[in-house]
C-alpha positions as CSV (number, residue, x, y, z in Angstrom):
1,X,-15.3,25.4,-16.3
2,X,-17.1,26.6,-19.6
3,X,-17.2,23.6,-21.9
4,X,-18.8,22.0,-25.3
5,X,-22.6,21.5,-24.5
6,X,-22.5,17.8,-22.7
7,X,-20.7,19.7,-19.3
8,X,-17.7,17.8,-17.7
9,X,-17.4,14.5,-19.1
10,X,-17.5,16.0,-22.5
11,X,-14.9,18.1,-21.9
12,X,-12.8,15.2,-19.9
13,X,-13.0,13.0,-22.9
14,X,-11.4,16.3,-25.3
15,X,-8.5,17.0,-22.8
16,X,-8.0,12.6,-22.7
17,X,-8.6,12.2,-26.5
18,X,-6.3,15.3,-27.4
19,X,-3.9,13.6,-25.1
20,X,-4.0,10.2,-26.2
21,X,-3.6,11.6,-29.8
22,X,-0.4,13.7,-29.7
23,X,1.7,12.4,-27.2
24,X,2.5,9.2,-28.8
25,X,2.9,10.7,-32.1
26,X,5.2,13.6,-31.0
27,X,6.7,11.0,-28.6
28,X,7.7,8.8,-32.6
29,X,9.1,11.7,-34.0
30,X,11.3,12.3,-31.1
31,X,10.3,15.6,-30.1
32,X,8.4,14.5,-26.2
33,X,5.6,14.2,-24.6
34,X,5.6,18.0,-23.4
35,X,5.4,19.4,-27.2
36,X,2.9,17.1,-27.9
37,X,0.7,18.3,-24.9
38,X,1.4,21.7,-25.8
39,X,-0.1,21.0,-29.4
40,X,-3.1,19.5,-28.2
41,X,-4.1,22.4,-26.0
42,X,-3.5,24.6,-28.6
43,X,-5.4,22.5,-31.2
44,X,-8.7,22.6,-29.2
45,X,-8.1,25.8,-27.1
46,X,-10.0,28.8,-27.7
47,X,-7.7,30.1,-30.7
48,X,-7.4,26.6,-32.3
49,X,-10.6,24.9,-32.9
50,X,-12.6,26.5,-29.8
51,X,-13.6,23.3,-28.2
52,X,-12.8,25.0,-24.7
53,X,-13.5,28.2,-24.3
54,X,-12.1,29.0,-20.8
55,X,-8.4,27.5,-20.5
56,X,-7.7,29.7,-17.3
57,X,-9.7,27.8,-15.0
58,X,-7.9,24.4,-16.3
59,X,-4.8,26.0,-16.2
60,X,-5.2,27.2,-12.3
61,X,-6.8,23.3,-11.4
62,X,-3.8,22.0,-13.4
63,X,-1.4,24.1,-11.6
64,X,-1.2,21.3,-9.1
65,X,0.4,19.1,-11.2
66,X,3.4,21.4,-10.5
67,X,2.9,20.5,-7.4
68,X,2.9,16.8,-7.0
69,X,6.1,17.0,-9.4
70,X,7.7,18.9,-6.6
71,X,6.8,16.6,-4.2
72,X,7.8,14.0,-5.2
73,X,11.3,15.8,-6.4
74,X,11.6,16.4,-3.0
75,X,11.3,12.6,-1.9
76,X,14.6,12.1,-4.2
77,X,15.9,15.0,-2.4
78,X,17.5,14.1,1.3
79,X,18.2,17.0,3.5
80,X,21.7,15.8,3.7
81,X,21.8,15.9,-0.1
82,X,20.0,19.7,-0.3
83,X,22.6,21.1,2.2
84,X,25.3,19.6,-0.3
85,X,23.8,21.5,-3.0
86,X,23.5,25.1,-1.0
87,X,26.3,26.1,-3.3
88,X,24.8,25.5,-6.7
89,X,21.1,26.5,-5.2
90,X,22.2,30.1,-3.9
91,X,25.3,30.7,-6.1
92,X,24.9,29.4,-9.7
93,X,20.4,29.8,-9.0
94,X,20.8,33.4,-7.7
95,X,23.7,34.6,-10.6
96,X,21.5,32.7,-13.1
97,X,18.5,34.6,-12.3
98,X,20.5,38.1,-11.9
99,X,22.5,37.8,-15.1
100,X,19.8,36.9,-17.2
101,X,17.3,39.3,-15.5
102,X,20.4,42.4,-16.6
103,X,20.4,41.7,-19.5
104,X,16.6,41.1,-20.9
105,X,16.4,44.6,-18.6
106,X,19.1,46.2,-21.0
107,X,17.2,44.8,-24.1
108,X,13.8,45.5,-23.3
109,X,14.5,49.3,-21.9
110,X,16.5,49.9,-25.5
111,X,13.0,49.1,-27.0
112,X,11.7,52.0,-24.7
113,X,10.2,49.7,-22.1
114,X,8.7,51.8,-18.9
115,X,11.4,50.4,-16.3
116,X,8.4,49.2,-14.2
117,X,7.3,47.3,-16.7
118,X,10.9,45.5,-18.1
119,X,11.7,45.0,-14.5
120,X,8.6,42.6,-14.3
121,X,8.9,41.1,-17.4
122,X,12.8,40.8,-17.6
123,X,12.9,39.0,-13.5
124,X,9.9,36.4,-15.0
125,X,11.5,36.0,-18.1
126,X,14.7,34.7,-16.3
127,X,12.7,32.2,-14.7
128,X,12.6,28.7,-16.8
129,X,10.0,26.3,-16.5
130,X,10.7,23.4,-13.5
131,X,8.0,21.3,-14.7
132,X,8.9,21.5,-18.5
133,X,12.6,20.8,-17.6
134,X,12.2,17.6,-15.5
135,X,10.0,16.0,-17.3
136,X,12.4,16.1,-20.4
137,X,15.1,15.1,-18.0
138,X,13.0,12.4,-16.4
139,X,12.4,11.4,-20.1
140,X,16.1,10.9,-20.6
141,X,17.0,9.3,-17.4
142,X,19.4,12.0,-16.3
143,X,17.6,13.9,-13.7
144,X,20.5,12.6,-11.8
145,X,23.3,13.0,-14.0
146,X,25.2,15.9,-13.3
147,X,23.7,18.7,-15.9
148,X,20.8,17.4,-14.0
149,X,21.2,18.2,-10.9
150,X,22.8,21.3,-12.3
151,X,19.6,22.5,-13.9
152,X,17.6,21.3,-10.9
153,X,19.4,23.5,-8.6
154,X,19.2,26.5,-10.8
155,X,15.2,26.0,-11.2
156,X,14.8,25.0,-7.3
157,X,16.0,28.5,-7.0
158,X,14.0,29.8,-9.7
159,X,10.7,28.3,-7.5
160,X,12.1,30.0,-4.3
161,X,12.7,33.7,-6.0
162,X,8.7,33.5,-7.3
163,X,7.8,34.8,-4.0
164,X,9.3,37.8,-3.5
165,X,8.7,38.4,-7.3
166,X,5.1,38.2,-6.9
167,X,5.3,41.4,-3.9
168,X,7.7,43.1,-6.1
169,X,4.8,43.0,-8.8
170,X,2.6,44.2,-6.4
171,X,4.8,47.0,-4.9
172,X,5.3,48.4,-8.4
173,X,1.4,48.5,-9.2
174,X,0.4,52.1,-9.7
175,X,-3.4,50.7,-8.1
176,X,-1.5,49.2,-5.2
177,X,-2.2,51.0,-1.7
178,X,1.1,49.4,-0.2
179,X,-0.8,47.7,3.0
180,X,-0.2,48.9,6.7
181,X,2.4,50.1,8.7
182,X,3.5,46.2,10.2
183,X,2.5,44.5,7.3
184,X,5.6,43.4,6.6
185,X,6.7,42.1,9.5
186,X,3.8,40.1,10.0
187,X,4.3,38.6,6.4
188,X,7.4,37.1,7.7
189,X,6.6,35.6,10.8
190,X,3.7,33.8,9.4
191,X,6.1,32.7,6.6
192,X,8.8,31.6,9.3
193,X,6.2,29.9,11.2
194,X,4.5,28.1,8.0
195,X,8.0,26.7,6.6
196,X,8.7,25.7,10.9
197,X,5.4,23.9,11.1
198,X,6.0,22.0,7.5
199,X,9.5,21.0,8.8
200,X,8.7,19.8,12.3
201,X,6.0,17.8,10.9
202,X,7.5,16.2,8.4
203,X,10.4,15.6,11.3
204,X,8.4,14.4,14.4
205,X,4.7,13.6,13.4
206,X,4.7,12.0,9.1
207,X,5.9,9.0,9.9
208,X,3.7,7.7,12.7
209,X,1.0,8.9,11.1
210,X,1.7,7.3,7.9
211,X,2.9,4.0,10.4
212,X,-0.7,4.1,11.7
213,X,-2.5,4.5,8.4
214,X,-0.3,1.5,6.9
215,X,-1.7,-0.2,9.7
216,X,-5.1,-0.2,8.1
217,X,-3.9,-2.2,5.0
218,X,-6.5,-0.3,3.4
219,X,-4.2,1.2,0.4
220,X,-6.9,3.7,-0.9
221,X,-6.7,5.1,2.7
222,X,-3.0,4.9,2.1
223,X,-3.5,6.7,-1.3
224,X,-5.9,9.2,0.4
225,X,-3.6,10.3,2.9
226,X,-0.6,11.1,1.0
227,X,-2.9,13.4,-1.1
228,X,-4.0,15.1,1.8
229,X,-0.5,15.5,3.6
230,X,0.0,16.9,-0.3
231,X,-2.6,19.4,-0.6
232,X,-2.8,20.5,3.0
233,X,0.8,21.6,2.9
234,X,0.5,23.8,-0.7
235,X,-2.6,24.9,1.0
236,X,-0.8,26.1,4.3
237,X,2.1,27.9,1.9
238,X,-0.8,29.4,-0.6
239,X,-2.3,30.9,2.8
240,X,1.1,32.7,3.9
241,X,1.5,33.8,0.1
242,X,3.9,31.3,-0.7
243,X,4.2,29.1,-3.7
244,X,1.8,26.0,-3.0
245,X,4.8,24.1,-4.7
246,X,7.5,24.6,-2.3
247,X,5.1,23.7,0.5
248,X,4.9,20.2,-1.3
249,X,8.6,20.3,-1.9
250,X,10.0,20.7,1.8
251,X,7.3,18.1,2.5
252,X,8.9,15.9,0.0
253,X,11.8,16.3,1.6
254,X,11.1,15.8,4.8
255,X,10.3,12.4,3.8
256,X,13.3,11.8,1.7
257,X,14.5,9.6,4.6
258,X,11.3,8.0,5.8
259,X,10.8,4.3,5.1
260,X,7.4,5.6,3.0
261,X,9.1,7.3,0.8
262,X,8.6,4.4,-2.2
263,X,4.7,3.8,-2.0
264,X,4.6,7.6,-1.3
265,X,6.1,8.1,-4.5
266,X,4.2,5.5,-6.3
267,X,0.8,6.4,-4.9
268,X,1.2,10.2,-6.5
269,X,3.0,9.1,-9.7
270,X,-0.2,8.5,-11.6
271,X,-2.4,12.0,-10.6
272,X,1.2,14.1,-11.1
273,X,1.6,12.7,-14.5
274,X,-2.0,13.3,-15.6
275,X,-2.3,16.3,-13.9
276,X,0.9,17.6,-15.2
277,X,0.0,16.8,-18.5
278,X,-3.5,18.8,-17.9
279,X,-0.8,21.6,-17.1
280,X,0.5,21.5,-20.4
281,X,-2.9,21.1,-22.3
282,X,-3.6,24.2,-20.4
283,X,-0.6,26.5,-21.2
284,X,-0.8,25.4,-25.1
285,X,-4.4,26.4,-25.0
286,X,-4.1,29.9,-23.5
287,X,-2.0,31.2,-26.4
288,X,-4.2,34.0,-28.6
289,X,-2.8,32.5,-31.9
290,X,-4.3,35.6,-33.7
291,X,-2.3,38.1,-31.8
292,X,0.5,36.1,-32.3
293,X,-0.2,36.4,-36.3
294,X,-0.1,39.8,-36.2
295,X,3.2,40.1,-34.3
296,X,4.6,36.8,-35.7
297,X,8.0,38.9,-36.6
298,X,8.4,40.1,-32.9
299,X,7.4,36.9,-31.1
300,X,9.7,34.8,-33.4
301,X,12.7,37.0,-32.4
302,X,11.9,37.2,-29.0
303,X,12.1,33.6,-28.3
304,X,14.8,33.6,-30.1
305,X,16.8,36.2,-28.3
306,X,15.2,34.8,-24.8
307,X,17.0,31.0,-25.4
308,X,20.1,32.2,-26.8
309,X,20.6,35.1,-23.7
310,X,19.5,32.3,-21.3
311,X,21.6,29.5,-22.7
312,X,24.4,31.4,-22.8
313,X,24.7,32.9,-19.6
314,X,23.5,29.0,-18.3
315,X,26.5,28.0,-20.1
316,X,29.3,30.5,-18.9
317,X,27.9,30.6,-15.0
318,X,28.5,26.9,-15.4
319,X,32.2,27.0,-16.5
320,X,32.4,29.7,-14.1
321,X,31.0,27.5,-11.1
322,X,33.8,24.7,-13.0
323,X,31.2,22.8,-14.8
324,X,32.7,20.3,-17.5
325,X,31.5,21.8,-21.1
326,X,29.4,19.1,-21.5
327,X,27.6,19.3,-17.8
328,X,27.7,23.3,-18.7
329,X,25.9,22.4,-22.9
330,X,23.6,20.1,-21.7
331,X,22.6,22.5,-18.6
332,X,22.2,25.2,-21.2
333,X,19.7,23.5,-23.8
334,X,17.5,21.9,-21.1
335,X,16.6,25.3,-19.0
336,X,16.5,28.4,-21.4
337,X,12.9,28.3,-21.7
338,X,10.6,30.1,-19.8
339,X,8.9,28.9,-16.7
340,X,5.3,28.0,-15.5
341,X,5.3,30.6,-12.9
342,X,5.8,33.9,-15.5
343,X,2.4,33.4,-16.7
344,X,1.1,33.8,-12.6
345,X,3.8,37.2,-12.7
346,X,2.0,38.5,-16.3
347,X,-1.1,37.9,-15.4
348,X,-0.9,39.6,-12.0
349,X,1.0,42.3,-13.1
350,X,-1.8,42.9,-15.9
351,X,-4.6,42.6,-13.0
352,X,-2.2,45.2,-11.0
353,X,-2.1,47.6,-14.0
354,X,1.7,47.2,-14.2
355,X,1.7,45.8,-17.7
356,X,-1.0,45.9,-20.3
357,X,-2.8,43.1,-21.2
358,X,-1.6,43.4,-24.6
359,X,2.1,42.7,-23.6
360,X,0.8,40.2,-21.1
361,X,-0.7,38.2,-24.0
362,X,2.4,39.0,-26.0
363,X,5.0,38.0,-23.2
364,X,2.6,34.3,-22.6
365,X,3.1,33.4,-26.3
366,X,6.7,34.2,-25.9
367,X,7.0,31.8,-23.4
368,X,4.6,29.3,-23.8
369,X,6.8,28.8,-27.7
370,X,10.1,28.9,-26.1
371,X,9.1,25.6,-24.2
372,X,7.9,24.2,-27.8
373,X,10.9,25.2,-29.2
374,X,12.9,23.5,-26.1
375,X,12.7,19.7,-27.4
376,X,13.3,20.9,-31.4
377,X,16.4,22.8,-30.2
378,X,17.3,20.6,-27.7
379,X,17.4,17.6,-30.8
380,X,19.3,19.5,-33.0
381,X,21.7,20.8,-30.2
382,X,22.4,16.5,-29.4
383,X,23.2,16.0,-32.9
384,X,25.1,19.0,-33.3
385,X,27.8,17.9,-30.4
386,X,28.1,14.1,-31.3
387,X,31.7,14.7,-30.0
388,X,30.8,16.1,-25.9
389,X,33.1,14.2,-24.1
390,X,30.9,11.0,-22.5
391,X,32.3,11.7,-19.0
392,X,28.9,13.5,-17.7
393,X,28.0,10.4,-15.5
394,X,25.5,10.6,-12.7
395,X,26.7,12.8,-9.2
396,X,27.3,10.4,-6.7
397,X,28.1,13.1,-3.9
398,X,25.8,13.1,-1.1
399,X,23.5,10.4,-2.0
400,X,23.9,7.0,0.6
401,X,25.6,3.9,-0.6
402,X,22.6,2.1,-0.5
403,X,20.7,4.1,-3.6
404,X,24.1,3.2,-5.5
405,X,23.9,-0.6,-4.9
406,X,21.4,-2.9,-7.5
407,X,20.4,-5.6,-4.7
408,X,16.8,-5.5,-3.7
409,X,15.2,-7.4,-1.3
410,X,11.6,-8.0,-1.0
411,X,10.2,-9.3,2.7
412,X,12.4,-8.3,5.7
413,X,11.0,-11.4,7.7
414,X,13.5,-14.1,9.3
415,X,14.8,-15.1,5.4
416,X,15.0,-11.2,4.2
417,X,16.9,-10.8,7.4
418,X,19.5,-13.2,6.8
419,X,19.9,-12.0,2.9
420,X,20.6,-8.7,4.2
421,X,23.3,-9.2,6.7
422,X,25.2,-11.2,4.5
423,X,25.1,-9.0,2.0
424,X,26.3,-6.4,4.6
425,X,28.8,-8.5,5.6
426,X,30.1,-8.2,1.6
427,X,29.5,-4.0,1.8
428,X,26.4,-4.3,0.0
429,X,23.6,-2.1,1.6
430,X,20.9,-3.4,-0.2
431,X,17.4,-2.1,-0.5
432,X,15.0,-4.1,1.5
433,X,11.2,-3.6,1.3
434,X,8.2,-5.2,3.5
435,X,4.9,-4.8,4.0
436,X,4.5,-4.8,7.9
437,X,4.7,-1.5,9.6
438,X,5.4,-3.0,13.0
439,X,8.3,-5.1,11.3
440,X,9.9,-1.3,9.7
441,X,9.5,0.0,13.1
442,X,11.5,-2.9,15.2
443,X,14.3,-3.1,11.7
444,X,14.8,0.3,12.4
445,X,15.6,0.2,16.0
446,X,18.6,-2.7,14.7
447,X,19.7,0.3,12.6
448,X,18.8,-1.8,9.3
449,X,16.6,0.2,6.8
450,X,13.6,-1.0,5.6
451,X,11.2,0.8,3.1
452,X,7.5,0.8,3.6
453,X,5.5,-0.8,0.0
454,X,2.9,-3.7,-1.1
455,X,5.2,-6.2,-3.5
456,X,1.7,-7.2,-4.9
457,X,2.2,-3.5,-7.2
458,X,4.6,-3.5,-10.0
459,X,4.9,-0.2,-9.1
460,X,6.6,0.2,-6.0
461,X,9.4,-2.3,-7.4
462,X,9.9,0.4,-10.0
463,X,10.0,3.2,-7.8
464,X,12.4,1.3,-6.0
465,X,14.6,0.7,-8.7
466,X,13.9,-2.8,-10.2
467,X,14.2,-2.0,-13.3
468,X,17.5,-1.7,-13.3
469,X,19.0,-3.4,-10.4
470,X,21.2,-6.5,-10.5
471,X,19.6,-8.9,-8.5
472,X,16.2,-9.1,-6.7
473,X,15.2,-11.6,-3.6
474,X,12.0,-12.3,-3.8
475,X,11.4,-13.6,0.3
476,X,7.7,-12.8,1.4
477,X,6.0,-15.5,3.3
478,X,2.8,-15.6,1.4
479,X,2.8,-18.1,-1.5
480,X,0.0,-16.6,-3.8
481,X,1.7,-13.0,-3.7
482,X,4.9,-14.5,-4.1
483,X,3.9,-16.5,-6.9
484,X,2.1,-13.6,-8.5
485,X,5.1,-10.9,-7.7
486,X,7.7,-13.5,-9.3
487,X,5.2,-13.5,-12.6
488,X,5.8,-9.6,-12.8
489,X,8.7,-9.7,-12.2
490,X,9.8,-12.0,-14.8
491,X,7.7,-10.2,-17.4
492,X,8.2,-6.8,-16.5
493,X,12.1,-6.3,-15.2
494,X,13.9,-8.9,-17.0
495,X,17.6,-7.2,-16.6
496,X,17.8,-8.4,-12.9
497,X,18.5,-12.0,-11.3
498,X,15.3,-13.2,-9.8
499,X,15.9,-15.4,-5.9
500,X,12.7,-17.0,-5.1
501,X,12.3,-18.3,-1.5
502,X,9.3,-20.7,-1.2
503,X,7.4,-22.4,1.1
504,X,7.6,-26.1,0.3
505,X,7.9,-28.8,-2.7
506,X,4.4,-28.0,-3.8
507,X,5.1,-24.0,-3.9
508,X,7.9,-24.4,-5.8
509,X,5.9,-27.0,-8.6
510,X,3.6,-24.2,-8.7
511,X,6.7,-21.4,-9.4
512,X,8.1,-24.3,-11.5
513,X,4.7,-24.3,-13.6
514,X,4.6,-21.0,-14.6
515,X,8.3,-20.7,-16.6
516,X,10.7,-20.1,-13.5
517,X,14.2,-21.3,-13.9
518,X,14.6,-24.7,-10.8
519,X,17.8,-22.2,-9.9
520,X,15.7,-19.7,-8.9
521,X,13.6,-21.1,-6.4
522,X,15.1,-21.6,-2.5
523,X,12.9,-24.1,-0.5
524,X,13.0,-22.4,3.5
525,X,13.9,-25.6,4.9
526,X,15.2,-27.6,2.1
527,X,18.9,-26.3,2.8
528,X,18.2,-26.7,6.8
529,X,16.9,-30.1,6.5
530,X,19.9,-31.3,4.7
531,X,22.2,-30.0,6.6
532,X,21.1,-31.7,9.6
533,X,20.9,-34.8,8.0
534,X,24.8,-34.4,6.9
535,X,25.1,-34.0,10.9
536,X,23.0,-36.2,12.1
537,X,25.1,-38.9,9.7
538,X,28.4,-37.6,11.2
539,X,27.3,-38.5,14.4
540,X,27.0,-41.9,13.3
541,X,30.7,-42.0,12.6
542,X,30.2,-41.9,8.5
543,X,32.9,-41.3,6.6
544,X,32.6,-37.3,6.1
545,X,33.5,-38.0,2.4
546,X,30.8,-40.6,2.0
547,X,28.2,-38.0,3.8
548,X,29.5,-35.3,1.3
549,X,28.6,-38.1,-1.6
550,X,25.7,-38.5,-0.3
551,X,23.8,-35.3,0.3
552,X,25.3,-34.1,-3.1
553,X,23.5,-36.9,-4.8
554,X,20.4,-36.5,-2.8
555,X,20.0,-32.7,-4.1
556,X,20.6,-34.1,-7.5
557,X,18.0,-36.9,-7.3
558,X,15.4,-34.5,-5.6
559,X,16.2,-31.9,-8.7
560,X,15.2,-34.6,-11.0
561,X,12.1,-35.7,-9.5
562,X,11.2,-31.9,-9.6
563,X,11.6,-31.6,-13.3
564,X,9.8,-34.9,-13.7
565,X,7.3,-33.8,-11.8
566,X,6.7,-30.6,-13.9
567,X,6.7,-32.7,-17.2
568,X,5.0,-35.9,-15.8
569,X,2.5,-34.6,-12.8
570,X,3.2,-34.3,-9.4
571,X,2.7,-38.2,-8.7
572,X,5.8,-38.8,-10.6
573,X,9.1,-39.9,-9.2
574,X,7.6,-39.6,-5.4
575,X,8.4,-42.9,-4.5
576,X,12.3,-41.7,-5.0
577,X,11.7,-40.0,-1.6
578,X,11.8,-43.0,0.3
579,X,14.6,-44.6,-2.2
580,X,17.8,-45.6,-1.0
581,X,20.7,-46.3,-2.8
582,X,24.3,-47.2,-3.1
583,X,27.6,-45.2,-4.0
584,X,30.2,-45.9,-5.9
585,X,33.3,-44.1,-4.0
586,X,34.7,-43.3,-7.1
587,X,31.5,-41.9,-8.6
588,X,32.5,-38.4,-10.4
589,X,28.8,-37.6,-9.7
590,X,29.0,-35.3,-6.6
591,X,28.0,-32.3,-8.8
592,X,29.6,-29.8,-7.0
593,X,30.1,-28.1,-9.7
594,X,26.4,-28.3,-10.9
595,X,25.0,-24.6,-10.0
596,X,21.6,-26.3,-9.3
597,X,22.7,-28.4,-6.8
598,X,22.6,-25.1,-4.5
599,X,19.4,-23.8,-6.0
600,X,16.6,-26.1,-4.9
């Protein structure tokens, strides 16, 4: 990569410092992180200030942030739910795609276009940009509302049309010598065979291998190998001559349903978003500014006309397909950019001697300022239609009960176990996490669920949802990463009642220390111990009212010894425990109703 004199760490500290820059101040004025990445690559780029003088290579190593994004799109993605969404995929995605792909044809031949060249450059035109789109929609927090899903099944098609895009580029190419008699065939069998051997892996051979690695308890190995199963299947796809992204994708879905799937997600979060963001650096840096200048009347009203054919024919496909008008708006304003993959079609097809370079250059700006434009347009579109009807909630169809519910429980051991079936038992499937590979394995042969993940990362409790679940049971049998994960978890997710199961009187003084509410915390044999006391008494023929008294009182006493033992020292109140003491039958002190009394 050509650089400023000082070679890569220079350059690393210009791409990090542009970033670090722009993003938050586009991110104050509203207008997204994308934009502001855009900027930045523009600002130092080869056209702006010329701090880089090479933004192709960047863009093709940044390419892979597509990739991861697909990924882990595909872990939200189970089969189950895909094959729902056939429909939307091949009916609105392919009429999308044709519609739009008319009609930029129609335009650009009445500007005397050469056919081969409008066909090229209307078909990657129609294409929008999946990696723009969904990070505004993650942005939002509607990737799964429905104009969500509705844009994601449009672009998912989008991502499947770029290959036979990029051999109708080459089959148009005047240079082109059209391959062998056979070629074709054996095109498709080694595609065939490369989409079979991603699926049957991902079905029979992922999750024992990532059982094994787990294993280890080494989580950079952990880390390691969910980059590699990334980047060996874009690499297998890239080596058939299909997009390295839907390689990652069917991976991704393969493993929608596998009890990884959480720390999967959280392991790649971090290098997708940085690389992703590298993307967009990249793509705002490869725009010649001056040959914009010169054409600045031309470009302006093509990306004009390119949003407003795309969002309207997004729009009506989507009330055609019965989309609500606000699903259908919101569809329309999030996807009428264009896409990633029409700078790989422009720049091939100006290699192939299909288009000039000239209108290649012309055609990047084009679309590398429609997805500028998206966020500005997409503001003024919001404000604009205050009065959309509020009924666009998230689609529910096709995903499991158990990604609906807001329970989360951390440790599947004996206590986790015992949380789970009574929640069950109330038609709460609730999402349980652990640490122990062997532990999944024998949960799963029960039929209960269990997700794979290290509660000592913040992380994988917001991948799984934490921030926004109800209630969270905090039941690992390891007091220093239970008193560290309760700290977190406090701080960090405060929406959701924390349940704390610890070990003894002195791990919960040590919970107790650190600003936990007393009804939080669940000694493991507190309860047990009690209640085979009250047993033990009413074998000794005591009144049952009188044993009722009495255990109510004893939780009461022990709860104040607790708190005086947090205020005072530890030594305080202990010699209560051995105290004995009388009650008065008519003593309104049985605290039933005291919350606490069946905390701790």
């Amino acid at each position: 990569m050509a650089a400023i004199e000082g070679g890569f760490l220079h350059t690393a500290v210009l791409f990090l410092g542009a970033a670090v820059i722009a993003v938050p101040v586009f991110k104050k004025l509203r207008l997204g992180s994308v934009l502001g990445y855009l900027c930045a690559g523009a600002l130092i780029g080869p056209f702006g200030l010329a701090l880089i003088a090479e933004p192709e290579e960047v863009l093709h190593f940044a390419e892979f942030g597509v990739v991861l994004l697909l990924f882990i799109i595909g872990l939200e993605l189970r089969p189950q739910r895909l094959w729902a969404m056939k429909g939307e995929i091949f009916g609105l995605g392919l009429m999308q795609v044709a519609v739009t792909a008319a009609l930029l044809y129609a335009v650009l031949t009445a500007f005397d276009w050469p056919w081969q060249q409008a066909v090229i450059a209307a078909l990657a035109l129609s294409l929008s940009s999946t990696a723009f789109a969904l990070q505004i929609l993650e942005e939002k927090g509607t990737l799964n509302s429905d104009h969500g899903n509705t844009a994601f099944s449009i672009l998912l098609f989008q991502d499947l049309a770029i290959v036979p895009l990029i051999a109708l580029v080459a089959w148009l190419s005047p240079i082109s010598d059209g391959g062998e008699a056979g070629t074709d065939w054996i095109y498709i069998a080694k595609t065939i065979g490369a989409i079979a051997l991603v699926i049957g892996a991902g079905k029979y051979l992922l999750n024992p291998f990532f059982r094994i690695i787990a294993l280890t308890r080494a989580q950079e190995i952990f880390t390691s190998a969910a980059l590699l199963l990334v980047i060996g299947a874009a690499l297998l796809m890239q080596a058939v001559g299909l997009s390295m992204a839907l390689g990652a994708f069917l991976v991704g879905v393969m493993l929608a349903d596998s009890e990884y799937r959480h720390q999967l997600e959280t392991d790649i979060e971090p290098f997708r978003g940085i690389l992703l963001g590298l993307f967009f650096i990249a793509v705002g840096m490869s725009v010649n500014w001056p040959l914009v200048a010169d054409n600045i009347g031309i470009v302006l009203a093509s990306v004009a006309g390119l949003m407003a054919i795309k969002g309207i024919v997004v729009y009506g496909l989507c009330r055609v397909f019965r989309k609500c008008h606000a699903t259908a708006w919101r569809a329309a304003i999030t996807i009428p950019q264009g896409g990633e993959f029409a700078f790989v079609l422009f720049s091939m097809a100006a290699s192939l001697a299909v288009i000039s370079a000239t209108r290649a250059n012309l055609l990047t700006a084009i679309v590398t300022l429609s997805m500028a434009a998206t966020p500005l347009v997409g503001a003024i579109a919001e404000k604009l239609s205050a009065k959309l009807r509020k009924d666009d909630q998230p689609d529910v169809d096709g995903i499991e009960m158990a990604e609906l519910q807001s329970v989360i429980i951390v440790g599947f051991g004996r206590f986790g176990q015992i949380i789970s079936r009574v929640m069950a038992a109330r038609g709460i499937n609730a999402t349980a996490i652990d640490n122990d590979p062997k532990r999944i394995q024998l949960a799963s042969l029960y039929g209960n669920k269990v997700y794979f993940g290290d509660v000592r990362r913040s992380d994988v409790l917001a991948t799984a949802g934490a921030a926004n679940a109800d209630l969270i049971c905090l039941c690992i049998n390891d007091r220093e990463a239970t008193r560290h994960a309760a700290k977190y978890i406090s701080e960090l997710f405060p929406k959701p009642k924390l349940l704390v199961r610890v070990y003894d009187r002195n791990h919960a003084l040590d919970l107790m220390e650190i600003g936990l509410g007393v009804e939080q915390l669940y000694r493991e044999t507190f309860d047990a111990g009690v209640s085979m006391a009250r047993h033990g008494l009413s074998m000794l023929e005591t009144e049952h009212d009188v044993i009722d008294q009495i255990a109510d009182e004893f939780r009461r006493r022990d709860i104040d010894m607790l708190h005086a033992q947090v205020a005072e020292g530890r030594i305080a109140g202990m010699a209560k425990v051995h105290e004995s003491y009388q009650l008065d039958r008519n003593d309104a002190r049985t605290n039933k109703d005291d919350p606490a009394m069946s905390r701790l």
